[in-house]
Each structure stands twice: as structure tokens, then as C-alpha cells.
C-alpha positions, 0 to 999 in steps of 0.5 A: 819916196815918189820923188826918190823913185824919179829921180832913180829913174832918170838917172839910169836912163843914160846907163841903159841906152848905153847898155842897148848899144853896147847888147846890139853892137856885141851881138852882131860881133859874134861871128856868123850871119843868122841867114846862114845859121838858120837855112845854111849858105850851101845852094842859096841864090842871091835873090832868096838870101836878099829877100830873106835879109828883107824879111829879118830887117837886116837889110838896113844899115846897123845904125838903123836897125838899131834905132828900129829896134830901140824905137819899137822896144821903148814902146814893148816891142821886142821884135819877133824871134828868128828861130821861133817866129813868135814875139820875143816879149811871148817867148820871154814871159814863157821862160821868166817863171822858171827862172824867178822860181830857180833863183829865188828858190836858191836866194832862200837857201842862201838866206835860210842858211848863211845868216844863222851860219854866220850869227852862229860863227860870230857869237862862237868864234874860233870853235868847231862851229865857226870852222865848219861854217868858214869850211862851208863857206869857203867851198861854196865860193871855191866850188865852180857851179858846173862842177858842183851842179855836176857832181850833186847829179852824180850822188844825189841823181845817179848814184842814190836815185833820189833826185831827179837829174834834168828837167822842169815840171809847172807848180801848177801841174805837180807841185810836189814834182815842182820841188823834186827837180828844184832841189838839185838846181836850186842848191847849185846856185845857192851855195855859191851865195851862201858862202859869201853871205856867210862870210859877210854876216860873221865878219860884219857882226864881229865888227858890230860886238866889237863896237862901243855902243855894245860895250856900253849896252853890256856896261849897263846890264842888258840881256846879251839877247838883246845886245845881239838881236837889237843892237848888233846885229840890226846894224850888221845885216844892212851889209847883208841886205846889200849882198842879198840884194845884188845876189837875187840880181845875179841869180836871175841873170847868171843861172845860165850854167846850172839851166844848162845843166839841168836843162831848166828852161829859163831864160838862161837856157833860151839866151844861150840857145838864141846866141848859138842861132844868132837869135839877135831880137831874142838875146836883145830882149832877154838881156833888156829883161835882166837889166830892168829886174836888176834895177827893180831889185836896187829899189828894193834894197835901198828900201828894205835899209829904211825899215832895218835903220830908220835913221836911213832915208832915201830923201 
């Protein structure tokens, strides 16, 4: 195992040096000058633009302030934020919990409920039961997350009044208020995933019931429980585990239109509040983040296919 994580690690150094310079060169492609953005260029002298440079490091040539910057991050510095004048790791860590809460939040939606769904369409195939799961899974996936984000606060938050339609209160201030404003955005981002899940489930345990060793599990008498729980579908989910897997990745880095939305502040939010005030060290940080989660979350995945098929292993 040790070894396995090694040599996974080495690996994925090269993808990350090119993931810094491509982050740090895009950036700075994006027009405007965070001098400009944060104190306007209207009646600024030379002398106090060249000494506000100086203080934001962007005085050096970009090959350095790229190298400044990586050699400072592969130690845990972030650098310090523009806009907030903090430490970006601080103002990270602040936002991170909204955002792991909203996106596993919405992962166990997905789970919950597309892996039933799509046991439950494969076992009953082409009954109403699988129509209604192809028709949930369909919208999910068709549905644009602003325009389903949108209309659940139309129906659920202004028109019924049950649901909060913005904002974020701590679990550890209000937990039951916690739930409250989670529903709205945690279904938001969910049902996207829970489409495609759905789908993935029913198609790959189709594929397993249709199989020889289910054929010959059958032939010789045993309980058609059995054949769906132990045989099929223990083959069916390590598709699903994947999917599962790269979603939870996803979640985490693509909740940006529903924390806009709901004004959930998470990272999502802080990225693109910091790329409107070219907040360089801020949108740097918080995409390092993601890039490290989604790499944690891979390890994880490959892990969890050895204990669902002990024939896999990572060695």
C-alpha cells in the first residue's frame, strides 16, 4: 500500500508543476492589473503605483514572481490575498467547510438515491418504474445547475415559503438552521450527479444479469437475492465507485454557480470573487486546493475497488 501511495505521488508531481504554471500564467492573461482594480488608476502617480507594485511583489519579472511563489507554496505558503490583506491558507480554510459540507451533502443525495433508482430500473426494466428513473435521470443531466438552482428558489423559497433562499448559518451555531439553507443547494448540485449515477448503475447491472456466471448462478438454484446482491451487483458498482468518486472531485471544484447562487460562501464564491478583484495569490491557492482534494479523492477510490473486489490489487 505504502508503496502504491509512493509511487502515485511521484507520478502526479510533473501534472502539478504543469497545473502552477498553467494557474499562474491564465491569471495574469485575464485583463486587468490588480493596482488598477483595487485603488483605480484615475489620479495615481507613478511613484505611489510603482510602490504599490513593490508591496504586491509584482515588480519582478513573471518567471520570478512565479518561482517566488511556487518556492513559498511547496513550503505552505499561500502568500497573502490582495483584497483581504490576510494569509490565503487563513481565508482558505475559512471557506473550505462550506464547501465540503454543500458537496458531500449533495454526493449522499446522489448516492441515496440513484443507486436504488438504478437497481430498481435494471431489475424492473422497461416498467413504469424504470421510465420514471430514465425521466429523473435524463432532467438531471439536461437541466443547467443555474436554471434548476433558479427555479427550486422560485417554488420552494418564494412561492411555498419553505426553504430559505440565500445564505449559510455554521452546524455549530444552528444545526437544525444548518439543514434549512442545505436543502436548496445541496439538491442543486446533486441531481446533475444523480442522473448520471442512475444511469451508470442501471446500465452496468444490466450488463452483469446479462452475463454467464449469472446465468450459471441461476442454473444451479440460488436465491435470485443472492444472485443480485452478491454476484451482479458487487461487479456492477466499481463503474459506480468511479463515477462516485470523480463526482465528490467535482463537487468540490464545480460548486461555483450554485454558491453563487445561494450565496453559499465557499470556495467557489471566494474564486470568483477573487478572480473579478484579480486576487492572483487567492484564485492560485484555492485551485492548488481543489487539485490536491481531487487527488486525495483518487486514492480513495482506487482503494475502496479492493474492498468491493478482493481480486483488485493496487500492488
Amino acid at each position: 500500500m505504502l508503496r502504491y501511495l509512493a509511487r502515485r505521488a511521484l507520478a502526479l508531481l510533473p501534472v502539478f508543476f504543469l497545473m502552477t504554471i498553467i494557474v499562474f500564467l491564465l491569471i495574469r492573461m485575464v485583463k486587468g492589473d490588480p493596482v488598477d482594480v483595487m485603488y483605480g488608476s484615475e489620479g495615481m502617480d507613478a511613484v505611489r503605483r510603482a510602490a504599490l507594485e513593490k508591496s504586491l511583489g509584482l515588480d519582478q519579472p513573471i518567471i520570478i514572481q512565479y518561482f517566488r511563489w511556487l518556492g513559498r507554496a511547496l513550503t505552505g505558503d499561500l502568500g497573502r490575498s490582495y483584497r483581504a490583506q490576510m494569509p490565503v491558507l487563513d481565508l482558505i480554510l475559512q471557506r473550505l467547510p462550506a464547501t465540503l459540507y454543500l458537496s458531500v451533502a449533495a454526493l449522499l443525495f446522489s448516492v441515496v438515491l440513484a443507486i436504488p433508482l438504478g437497481i430498481a430500473s435494471a431489475v424492473k426494466r422497461n416498467s413504469w418504474v424504470d421510465l420514471g428513473s430514465m425521466v429523473f435521470a435524463i432532467l438531471g443531466i439536461s437541466l443547467p445547475q443555474f436554471w434548476s438552482g433558479i427555479m427550486l428558489v422560485l417554488i420552494f423559497a418564494i412561492g411555498l415559503r419553505w426553504m430559505p433562499s440565500i445564505g449559510y448559518i455554521s452546524p455549530f451555531e444552528n444545526f437544525g438552521s444548518f439543514l434549512h439553507h442545505l436543502i436548496l443547494p445541496a439538491i442543486t448540485l446533486g441531481w446533475a450527479q444523480a442522473g448520471a449515477t442512475t444511469r451508470l448503475t442501471r446500465s452496468t447491472l444490466l450488463e452483469e444479469l446479462g452475463s454467464e456466471y449469472v446465468r450459471k448462478a441461476r442454473g444451479i438454484g440460488a436465491p435470485e437475492s443472492r444472485v443480485l446482491i452478491t454476484h451482479a451487483l458487487r461487479n456492477a458498482l466499481i463503474p459506480t465507485v468511479t463515477m462516485i468518486g470523480l463526482q465528490l472531485a467535482f463537487l468540490v471544484g464545480g460548486a461555483v454557480v450554485v454558491e453563487v447562487i445561494f450565496a453559499w460562501p465557499g470556495i467557489g464564491l471566494l474564486v470568483v470573487d477573487s478572480i473579478f478583484a484579480r486576487d492572483y495569490p487567492v484564485v492560485q491557492g484555492v485551485i492548488m486546493t481543489i487539485a490536491v482534494l481531487v487527488v486525495i479523492v483518487n486514492i480513495l477510490v482506487d482503494i475502496v475497488y479492493t474492498i468491493i473486489d478482493p481480486r483488485i490489487r493496487l500492488e
